[in-house]
C-alpha positions in Angstrom: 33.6 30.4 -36.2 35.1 29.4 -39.4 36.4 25.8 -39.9 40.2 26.9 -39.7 39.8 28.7 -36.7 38.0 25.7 -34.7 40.3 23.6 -35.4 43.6 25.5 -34.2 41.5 26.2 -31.2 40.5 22.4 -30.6 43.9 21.2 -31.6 45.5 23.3 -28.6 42.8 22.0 -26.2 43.6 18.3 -27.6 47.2 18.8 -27.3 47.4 19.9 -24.0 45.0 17.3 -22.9 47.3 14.5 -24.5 49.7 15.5 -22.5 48.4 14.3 -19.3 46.6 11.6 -20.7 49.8 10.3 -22.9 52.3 8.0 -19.9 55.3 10.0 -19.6 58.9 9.2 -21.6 60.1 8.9 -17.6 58.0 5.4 -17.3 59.2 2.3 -18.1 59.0 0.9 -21.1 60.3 4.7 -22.0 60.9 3.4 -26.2 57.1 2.6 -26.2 56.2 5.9 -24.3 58.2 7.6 -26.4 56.9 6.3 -29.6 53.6 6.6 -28.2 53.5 10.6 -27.8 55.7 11.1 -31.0 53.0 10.1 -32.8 50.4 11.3 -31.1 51.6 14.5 -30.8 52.9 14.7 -34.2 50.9 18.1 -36.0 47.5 16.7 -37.4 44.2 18.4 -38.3 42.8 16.9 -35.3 39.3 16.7 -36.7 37.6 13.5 -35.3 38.2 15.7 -32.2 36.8 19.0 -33.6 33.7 17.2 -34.8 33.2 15.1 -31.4 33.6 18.7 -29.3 31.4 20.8 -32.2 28.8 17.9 -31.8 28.5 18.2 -28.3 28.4 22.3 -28.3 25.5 21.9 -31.4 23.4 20.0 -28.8 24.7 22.6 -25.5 27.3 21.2 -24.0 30.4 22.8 -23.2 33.8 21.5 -24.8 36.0 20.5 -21.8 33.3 18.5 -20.7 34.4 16.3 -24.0 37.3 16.9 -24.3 38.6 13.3 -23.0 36.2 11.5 -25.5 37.7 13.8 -28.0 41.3 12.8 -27.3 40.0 8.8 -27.2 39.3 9.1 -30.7 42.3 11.1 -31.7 44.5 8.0 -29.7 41.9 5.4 -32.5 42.7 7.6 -35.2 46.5 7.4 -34.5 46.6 3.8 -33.8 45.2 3.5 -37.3 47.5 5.6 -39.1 50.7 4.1 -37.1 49.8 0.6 -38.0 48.5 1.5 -41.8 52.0 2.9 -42.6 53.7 -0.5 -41.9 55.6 -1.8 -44.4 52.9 -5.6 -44.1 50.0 -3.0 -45.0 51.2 0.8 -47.0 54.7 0.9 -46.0 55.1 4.7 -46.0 58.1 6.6 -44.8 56.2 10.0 -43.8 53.0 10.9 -41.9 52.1 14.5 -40.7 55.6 15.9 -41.9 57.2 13.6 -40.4 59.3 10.3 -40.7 56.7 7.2 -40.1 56.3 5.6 -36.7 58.1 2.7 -37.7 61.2 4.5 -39.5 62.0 6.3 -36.3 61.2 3.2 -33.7 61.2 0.1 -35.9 58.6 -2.2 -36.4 58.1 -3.7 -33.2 57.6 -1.0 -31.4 55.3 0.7 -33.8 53.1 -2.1 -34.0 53.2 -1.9 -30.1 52.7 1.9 -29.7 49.4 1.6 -31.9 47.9 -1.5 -29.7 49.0 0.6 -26.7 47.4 3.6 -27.8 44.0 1.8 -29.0 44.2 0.4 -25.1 44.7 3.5 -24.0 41.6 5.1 -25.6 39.2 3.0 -24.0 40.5 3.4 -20.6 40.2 7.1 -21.3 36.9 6.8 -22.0 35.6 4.4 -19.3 36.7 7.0 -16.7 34.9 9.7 -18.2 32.9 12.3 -15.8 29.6 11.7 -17.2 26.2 9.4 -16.6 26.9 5.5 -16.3 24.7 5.0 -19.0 26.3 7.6 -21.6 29.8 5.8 -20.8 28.7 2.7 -21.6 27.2 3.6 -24.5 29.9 6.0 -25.9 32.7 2.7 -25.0 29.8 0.5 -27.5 30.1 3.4 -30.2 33.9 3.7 -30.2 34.0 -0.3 -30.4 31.8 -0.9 -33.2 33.6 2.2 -35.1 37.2 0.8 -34.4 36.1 -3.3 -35.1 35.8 -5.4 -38.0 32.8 -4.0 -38.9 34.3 -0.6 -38.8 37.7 1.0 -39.4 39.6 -2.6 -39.0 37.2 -3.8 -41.6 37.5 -1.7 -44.1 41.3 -1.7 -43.8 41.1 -4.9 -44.1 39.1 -4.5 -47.9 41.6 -2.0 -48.7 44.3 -3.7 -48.6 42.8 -7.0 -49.9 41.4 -5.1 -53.2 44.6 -3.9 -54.0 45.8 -4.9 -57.5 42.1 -6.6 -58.0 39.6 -5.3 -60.2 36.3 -3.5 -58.0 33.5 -1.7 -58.6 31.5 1.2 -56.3 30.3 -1.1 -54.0 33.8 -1.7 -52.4 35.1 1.3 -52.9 32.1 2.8 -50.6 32.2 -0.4 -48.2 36.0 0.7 -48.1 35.3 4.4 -47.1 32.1 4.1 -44.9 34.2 2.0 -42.6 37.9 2.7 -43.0 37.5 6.1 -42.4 33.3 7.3 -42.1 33.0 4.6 -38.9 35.1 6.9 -37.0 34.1 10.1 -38.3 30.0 9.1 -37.4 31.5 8.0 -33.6 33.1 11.3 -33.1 29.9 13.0 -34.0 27.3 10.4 -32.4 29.8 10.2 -29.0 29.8 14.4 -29.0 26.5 14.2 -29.4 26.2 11.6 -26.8 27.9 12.9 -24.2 26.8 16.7 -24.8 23.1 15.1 -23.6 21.9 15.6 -26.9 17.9 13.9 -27.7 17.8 10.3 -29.3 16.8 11.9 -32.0 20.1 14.8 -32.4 22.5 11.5 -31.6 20.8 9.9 -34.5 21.3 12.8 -36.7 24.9 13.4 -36.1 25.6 10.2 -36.3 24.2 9.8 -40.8 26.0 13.6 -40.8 29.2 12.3 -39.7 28.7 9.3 -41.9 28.4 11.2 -44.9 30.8 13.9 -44.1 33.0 10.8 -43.8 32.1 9.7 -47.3 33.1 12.9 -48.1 36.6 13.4 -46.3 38.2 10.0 -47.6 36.8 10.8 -51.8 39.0 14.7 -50.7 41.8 12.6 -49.5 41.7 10.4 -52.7 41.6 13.3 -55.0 44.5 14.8 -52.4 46.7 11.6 -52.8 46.4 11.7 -56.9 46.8 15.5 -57.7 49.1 17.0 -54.7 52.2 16.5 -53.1 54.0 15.2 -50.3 55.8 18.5 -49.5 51.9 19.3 -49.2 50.1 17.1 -48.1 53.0 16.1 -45.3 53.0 12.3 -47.0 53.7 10.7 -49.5 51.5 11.2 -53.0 51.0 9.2 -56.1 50.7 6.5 -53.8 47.4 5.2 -54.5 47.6 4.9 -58.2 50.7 3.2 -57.8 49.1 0.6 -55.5 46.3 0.2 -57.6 44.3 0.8 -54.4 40.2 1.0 -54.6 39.5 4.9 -54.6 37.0 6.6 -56.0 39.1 8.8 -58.6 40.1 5.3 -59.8 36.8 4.4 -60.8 35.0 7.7 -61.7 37.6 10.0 -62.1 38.3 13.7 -61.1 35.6 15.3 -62.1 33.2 12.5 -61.1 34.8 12.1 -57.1 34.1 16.0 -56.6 30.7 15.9 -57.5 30.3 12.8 -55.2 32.2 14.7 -52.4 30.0 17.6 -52.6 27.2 15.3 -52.7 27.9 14.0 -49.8 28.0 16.8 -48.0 24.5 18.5 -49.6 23.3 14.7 -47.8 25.3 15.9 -44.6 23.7 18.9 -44.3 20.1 17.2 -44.7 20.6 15.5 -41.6 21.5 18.3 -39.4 18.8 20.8 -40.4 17.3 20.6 -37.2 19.6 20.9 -34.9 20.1 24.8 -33.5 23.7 25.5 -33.1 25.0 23.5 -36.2 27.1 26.4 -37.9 30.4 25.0 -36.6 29.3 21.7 -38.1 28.6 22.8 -41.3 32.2 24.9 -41.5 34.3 21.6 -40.5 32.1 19.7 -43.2 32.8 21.9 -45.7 36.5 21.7 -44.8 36.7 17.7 -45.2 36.2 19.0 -48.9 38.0 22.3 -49.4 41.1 21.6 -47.1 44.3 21.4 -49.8 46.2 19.0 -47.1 
């Protein structure tokens, strides 16, 4: 199935899973609830989820028996966007189309939505209908993704090297956490949880690494040459920031060769596992996709 076409497909499974995971707007504290499903529900790509379910299919699993894990690290993803659009870290006004989190709740109950929402996806996952063992383990991969040594982390050297001069190191520790740590845990959980060999959960794990690599370097080159009636956010925004990004050090030209680079690399790692076509469409999407 072709990238586009997975994705609408796994978006309406997502969506309709959210919500009856998602508490209800008729339970107290309803402006947190509220706030909560506005921005999870808000339109996305949805493709931490698409990669977590293809993982687990690549390996012979069937999707809904993923589908929660899938929705756990849509609820991370969101968390991350919420709080990134604060006005302490980006302080952007739109996000999917849509006015920002805080704009339509305020702050405090932004900030609160996202920690509720992090919360929330582990308490998904922890009552997942699979093995003990493959619980535990997928809880250990979604904490060391969302952490300090994942997307927190690099967050955290994003917004500390803006204005600052940096060189290719930190742009790469930037975008292997704050946005590859995730991708790799929806592929290594998918795989996980689809009872996929040591050796396939190790695979999908470097392909969603590098197909992470790959997605943030598109999203850079997105964020300097689109626009927000495109992209559904606001553009330009980078440069102005004088934010760490790859177009910033190597320019246009240079980021999508290192994109498609990334991707060749992505590719390497799957080359033995049977039902990979679906992977290879989404990964080729983190590149091609014009939003």
């Amino acid at each position: 199935m072709q990238a586009e076409g997975f994705l609408k497909l796994t978006s309406a499974q997502v969506e309709a899973r959210l919500e009856a995971l998602l508490p209800t707007v008729r339970t107290k504290p309803t402006e947190l609830h509220e706030a909560m499903r506005y921005s999870a529900m808000a339109p996305g790509k949805r493709l931490r989820p698409a990669l977590c379910v293809a993982s687990a299919e690549a390996v012979g699993e069937n999707a809904p028996l993923v589908l929660d894990a899938a929705c756990a690290l849509e609820m991370v993803h969101v968390f991350s966007l919420i709080h990134d659009d604060l006005p302490a870290i980006d302080d952007d006004e739109l996000r999917r189309g849509l006015p920002t989190c805080h704009m339509r709740f305020g702050e405090a109950i932004a900030i609160l939505a996202g920690d509720a929402l992090f919360a929330l996806a582990f308490e998904v996952v922890s009552k997942l209908k699979a093995p003990s063992d493959r619980v535990v383990r997928a809880i250990s991969i979604l904490s060391s993704a969302s952490g300090s040594s994942g997307l927190v982390g690099g967050e955290t050297v994003d917004v500390l090297s803006e204005g600052k001069p940096f060189d290719e190191s930190t742009v790469e520790y930037i975008h292997s956490r704050k946005t590859g740590a995730l991708v790799s845990a929806s592929c290594e959980i998918g795989g996980l949880l689809g009872g996929g060999t040591d050796e396939q959960i190790t695979a999908l794990k470097e392909f969603g690494k590098e197909v992470g690599l790959a997605f943030q370097i598109a999203d850079d080159l997105l964020n300097e040459l689109s626009t927000a009636d495109a992209l559904g956010k606001a553009a330009g925004t980078d440069r102005a920031r004088s934010k760490a990004t790859y177009p910033a050090l190597h320019g246009i030209t240079e980021s999508r060769e290192a994109a498609r680079q990334a991707i060749d690399r992505a590719f390497e790692h799957i080359d033995n596992i049977p039902n990979a076509d679906t992977l290879v469409q989404l990964a080729r999407y983190a590149i091609e996709r014009v939003h």
